[in-house]
LOTORVO-907909 format. One record per residue (C-alpha): residue in three letters; x, y, z. Coordinates in Angstrom, 3 decimals. Example, Ala and Ser with C-alpha at 12.3 -4.5 7.8 and 13.67 -1.06 7.14 Angstrom:
+-----+----------+----------+----------+
!  aa !        X !        Y !        Z !
+-----+----------+----------+----------+
! Ala !   12.300 !   -4.500 !    7.800 !
! Ser !   13.670 !   -1.060 !    7.140 !
+-----+----------+----------+----------+
***
This chain:
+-----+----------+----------+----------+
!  aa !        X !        Y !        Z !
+-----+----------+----------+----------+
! Unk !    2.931 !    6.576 !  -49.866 !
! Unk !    4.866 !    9.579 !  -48.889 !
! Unk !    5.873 !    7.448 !  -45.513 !
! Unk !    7.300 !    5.272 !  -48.023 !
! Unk !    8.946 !    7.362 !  -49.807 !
! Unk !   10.628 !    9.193 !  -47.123 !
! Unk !   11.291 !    5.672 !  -45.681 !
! Unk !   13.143 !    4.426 !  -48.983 !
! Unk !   15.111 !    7.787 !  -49.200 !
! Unk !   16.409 !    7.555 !  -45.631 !
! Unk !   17.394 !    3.926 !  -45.792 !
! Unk !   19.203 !    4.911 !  -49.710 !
! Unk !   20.891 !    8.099 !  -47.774 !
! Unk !   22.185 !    5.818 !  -44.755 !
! Unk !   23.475 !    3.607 !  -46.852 !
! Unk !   25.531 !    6.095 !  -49.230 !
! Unk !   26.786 !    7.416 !  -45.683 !
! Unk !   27.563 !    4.366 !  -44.281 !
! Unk !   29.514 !    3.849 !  -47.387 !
! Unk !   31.469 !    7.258 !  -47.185 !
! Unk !   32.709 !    6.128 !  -43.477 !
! Unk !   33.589 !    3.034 !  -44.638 !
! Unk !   35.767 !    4.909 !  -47.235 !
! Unk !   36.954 !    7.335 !  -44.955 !
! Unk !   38.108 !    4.627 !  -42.298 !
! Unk !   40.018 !    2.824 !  -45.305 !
! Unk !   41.921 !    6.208 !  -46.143 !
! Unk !   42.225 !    7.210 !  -42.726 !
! Unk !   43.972 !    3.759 !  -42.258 !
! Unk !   45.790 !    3.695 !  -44.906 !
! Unk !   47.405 !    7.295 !  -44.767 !
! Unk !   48.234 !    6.201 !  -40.791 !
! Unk !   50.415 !    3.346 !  -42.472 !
! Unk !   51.344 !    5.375 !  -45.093 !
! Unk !   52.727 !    8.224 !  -41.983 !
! Unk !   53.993 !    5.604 !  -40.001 !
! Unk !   56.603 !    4.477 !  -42.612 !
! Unk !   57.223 !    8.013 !  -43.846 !
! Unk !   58.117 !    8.763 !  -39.302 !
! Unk !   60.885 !    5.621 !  -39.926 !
! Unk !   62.423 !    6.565 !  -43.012 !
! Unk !   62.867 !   10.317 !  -41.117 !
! Unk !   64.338 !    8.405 !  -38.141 !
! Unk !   67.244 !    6.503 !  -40.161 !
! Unk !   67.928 !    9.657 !  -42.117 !
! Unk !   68.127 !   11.773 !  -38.626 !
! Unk !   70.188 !    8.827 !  -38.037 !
! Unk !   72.177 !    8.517 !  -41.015 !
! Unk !   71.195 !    4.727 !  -40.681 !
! Unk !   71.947 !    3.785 !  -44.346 !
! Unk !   71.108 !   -0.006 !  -43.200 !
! Unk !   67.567 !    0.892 !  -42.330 !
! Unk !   66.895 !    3.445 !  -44.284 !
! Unk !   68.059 !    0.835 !  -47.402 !
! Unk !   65.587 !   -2.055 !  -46.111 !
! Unk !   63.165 !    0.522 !  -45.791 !
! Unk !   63.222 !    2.040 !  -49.290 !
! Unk !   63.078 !   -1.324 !  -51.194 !
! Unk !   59.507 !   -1.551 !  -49.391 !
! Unk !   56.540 !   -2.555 !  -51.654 !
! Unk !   54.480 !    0.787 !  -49.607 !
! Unk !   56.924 !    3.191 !  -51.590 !
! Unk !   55.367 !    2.902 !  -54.546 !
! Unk !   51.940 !    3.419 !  -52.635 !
! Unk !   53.267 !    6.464 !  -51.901 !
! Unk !   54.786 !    7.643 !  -55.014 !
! Unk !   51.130 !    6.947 !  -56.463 !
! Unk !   49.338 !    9.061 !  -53.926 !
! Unk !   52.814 !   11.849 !  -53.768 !
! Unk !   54.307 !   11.658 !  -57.011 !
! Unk !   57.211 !   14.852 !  -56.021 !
! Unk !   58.288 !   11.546 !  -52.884 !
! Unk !   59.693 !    9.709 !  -55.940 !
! Unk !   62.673 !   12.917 !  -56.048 !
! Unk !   62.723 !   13.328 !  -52.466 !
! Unk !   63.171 !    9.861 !  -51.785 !
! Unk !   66.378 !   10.251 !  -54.114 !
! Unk !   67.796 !   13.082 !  -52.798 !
! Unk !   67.706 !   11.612 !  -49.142 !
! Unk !   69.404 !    8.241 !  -50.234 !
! Unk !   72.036 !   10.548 !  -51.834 !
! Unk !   72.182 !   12.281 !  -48.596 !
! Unk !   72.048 !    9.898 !  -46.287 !
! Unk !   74.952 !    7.668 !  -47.702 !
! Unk !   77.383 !   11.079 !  -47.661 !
! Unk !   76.718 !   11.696 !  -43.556 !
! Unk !   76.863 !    7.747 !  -43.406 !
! Unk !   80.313 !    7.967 !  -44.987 !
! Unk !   81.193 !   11.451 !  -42.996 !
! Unk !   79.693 !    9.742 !  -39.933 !
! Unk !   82.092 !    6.298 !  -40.592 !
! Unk !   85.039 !    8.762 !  -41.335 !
! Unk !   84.783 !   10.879 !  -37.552 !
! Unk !   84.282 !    7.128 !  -35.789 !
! Unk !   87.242 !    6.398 !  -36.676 !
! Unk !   89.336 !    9.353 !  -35.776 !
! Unk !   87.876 !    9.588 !  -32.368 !
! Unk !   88.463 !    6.056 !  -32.281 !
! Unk !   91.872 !    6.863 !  -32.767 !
! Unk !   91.838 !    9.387 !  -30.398 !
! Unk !   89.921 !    7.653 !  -27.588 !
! Unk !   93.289 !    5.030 !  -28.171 !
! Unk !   95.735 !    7.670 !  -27.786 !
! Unk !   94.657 !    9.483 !  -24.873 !
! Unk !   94.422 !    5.925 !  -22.947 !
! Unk !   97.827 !    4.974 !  -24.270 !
! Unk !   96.662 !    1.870 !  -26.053 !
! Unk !   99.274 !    0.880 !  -28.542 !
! Unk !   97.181 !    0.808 !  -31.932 !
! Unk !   98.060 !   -0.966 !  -35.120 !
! Unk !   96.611 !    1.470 !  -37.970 !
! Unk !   95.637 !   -0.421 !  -41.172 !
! Unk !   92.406 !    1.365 !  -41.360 !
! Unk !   89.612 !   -0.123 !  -41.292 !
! Unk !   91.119 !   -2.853 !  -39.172 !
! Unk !   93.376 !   -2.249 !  -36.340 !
! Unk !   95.364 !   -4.249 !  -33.438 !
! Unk !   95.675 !   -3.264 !  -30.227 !
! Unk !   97.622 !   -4.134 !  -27.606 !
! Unk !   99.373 !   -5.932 !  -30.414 !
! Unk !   96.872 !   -8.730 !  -30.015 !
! Unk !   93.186 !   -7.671 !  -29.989 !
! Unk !   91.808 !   -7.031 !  -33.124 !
! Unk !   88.955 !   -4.365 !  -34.425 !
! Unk !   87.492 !   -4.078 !  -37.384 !
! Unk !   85.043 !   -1.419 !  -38.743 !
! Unk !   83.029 !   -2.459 !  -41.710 !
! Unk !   82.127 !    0.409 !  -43.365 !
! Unk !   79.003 !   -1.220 !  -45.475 !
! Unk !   77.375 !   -2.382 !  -42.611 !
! Unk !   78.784 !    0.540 !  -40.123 !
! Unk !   79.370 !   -2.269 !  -37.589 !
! Unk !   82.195 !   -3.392 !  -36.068 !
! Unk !   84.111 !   -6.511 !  -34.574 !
! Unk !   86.113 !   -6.249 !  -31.656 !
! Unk !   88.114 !   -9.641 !  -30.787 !
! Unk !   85.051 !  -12.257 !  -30.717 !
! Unk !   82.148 !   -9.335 !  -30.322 !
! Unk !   80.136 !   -7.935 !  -33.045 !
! Unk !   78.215 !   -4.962 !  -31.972 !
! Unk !   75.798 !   -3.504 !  -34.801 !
! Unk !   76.619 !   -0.594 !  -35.029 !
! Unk !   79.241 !    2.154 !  -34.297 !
! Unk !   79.102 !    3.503 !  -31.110 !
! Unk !   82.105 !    4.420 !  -29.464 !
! Unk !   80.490 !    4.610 !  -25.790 !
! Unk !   79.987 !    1.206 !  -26.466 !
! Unk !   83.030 !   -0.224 !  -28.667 !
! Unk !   85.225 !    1.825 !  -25.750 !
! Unk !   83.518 !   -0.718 !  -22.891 !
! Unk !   84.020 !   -3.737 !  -24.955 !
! Unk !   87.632 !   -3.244 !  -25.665 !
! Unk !   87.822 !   -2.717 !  -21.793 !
! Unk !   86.140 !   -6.287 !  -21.186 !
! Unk !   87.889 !   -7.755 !  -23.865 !
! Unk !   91.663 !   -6.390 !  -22.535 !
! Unk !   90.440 !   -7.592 !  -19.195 !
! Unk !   89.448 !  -11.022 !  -20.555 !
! Unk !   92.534 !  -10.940 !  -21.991 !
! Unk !   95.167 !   -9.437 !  -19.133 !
! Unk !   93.139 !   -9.616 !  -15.870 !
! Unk !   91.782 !  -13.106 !  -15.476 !
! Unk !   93.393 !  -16.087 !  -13.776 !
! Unk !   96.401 !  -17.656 !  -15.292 !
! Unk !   97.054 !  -21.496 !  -14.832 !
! Unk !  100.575 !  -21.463 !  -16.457 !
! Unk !  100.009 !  -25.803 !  -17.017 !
! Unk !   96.856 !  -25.209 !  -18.430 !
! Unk !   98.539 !  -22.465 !  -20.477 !
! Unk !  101.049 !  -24.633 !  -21.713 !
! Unk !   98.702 !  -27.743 !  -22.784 !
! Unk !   96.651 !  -24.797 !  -24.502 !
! Unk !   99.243 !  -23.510 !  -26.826 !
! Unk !  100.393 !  -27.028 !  -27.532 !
! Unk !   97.036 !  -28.710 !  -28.277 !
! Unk !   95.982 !  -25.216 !  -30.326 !
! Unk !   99.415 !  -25.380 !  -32.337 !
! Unk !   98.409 !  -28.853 !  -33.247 !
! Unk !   94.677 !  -28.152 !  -34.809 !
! Unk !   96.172 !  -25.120 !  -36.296 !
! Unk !   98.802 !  -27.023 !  -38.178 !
! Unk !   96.387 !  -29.586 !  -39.665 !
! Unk !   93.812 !  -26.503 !  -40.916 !
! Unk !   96.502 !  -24.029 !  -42.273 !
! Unk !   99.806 !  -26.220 !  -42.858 !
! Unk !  103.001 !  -24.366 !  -42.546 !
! Unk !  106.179 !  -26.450 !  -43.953 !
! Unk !  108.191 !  -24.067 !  -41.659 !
! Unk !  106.266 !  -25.304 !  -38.840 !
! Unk !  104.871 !  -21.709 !  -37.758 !
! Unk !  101.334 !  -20.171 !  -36.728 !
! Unk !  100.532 !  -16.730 !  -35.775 !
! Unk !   99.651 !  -15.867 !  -32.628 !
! Unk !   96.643 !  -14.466 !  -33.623 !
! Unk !   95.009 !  -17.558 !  -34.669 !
! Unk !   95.966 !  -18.956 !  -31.098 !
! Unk !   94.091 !  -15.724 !  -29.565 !
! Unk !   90.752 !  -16.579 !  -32.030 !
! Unk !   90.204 !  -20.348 !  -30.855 !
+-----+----------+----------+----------+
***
């Protein structure tokens, strides 16, 4: 009887053990998710990535969070508020070293910020929503002037330093002027060269 007893107590105690890892695993698990997405909102705000840290935030694991750390709720607030004024501040110095970078390499420049011309014919444009930016027929993501330096390089030599076949030139422009005239009619007879650059 005792045997019994003891036998029914250990199985009941295993059980309610068993139970308790169970739990503990499901927390544990949970609260690794939970840090994981906490470690990428830190690395957009380090990054003043408003695009990420915007995707991020509309997440249906926030309000996991706000359940299990109410005081998130403010500090999630505070770092969008944050985060957009060093996006901003971060879009803001781009574009004066961008500036910069164009003076010190004596690239003619075309100011009607956000959008410039260089070389009166290549044009860049910096969106400031989605801090990306367009340079000729090349989107890069984001702002990075290592980057948007080296692909205004390839782009001028795509430009300037290829091969020229003057006849092929010539049957260019003319067959261009023609399908631009039929999409943007001009009584005049006129098109800007800059639509000839974009085909």
């Amino acid at each position: 009887m005792i045997d019994k007893i003891k036998s029914d107590l250990t199985e009941s105690n295993k059980l309610e053990l068993k139970k308790l890892f169970n739990g503990l695993d499901n927390e544990i698990n949970e609260l690794k998710i939970l840090k994981n997405f906490v470690v990428q909102i830190n690395k957009s705000y380090v990054e003043a990535n408003l695009i990420s840290f915007n995707k991020l935030k509309d997440k249906e694991i926030v309000k996991t969070i706000f359940k299990k750390y109410p005081s998130f709720k403010d500090t999630l607030m505070n770092i969008s508020l944050d985060i957009k004024r060093q996006a901003n501040q971060l879009f803001k110095k781009n574009i004066i070293e961008f500036k910069a970078y164009c003076k010190n390499e004596e690239i003619s420049l075309s100011d009607n910020s956000p959008i410039f011309i260089i070389n009166n014919l290549l044009k860049i444009h910096f969106n400031e929503r989605k801090h990306s930016v367009k340079i000729g027929n090349t989107y890069l993501k984001n702002i990075d002037l290592k980057r948007i330096n080296k692909t205004i390089k390839i782009e001028n030599d795509r430009i300037w330093e290829r091969n020229f076949n003057y006849g092929q030139f010539y049957e260019d422009i003319i067959k261009y002027y023609s399908e631009i005239l039929k999409e943007k009619p001009n009584p005049v007879g006129w098109i800007r060269l800059e639509d000839i650059y974009q085909m």
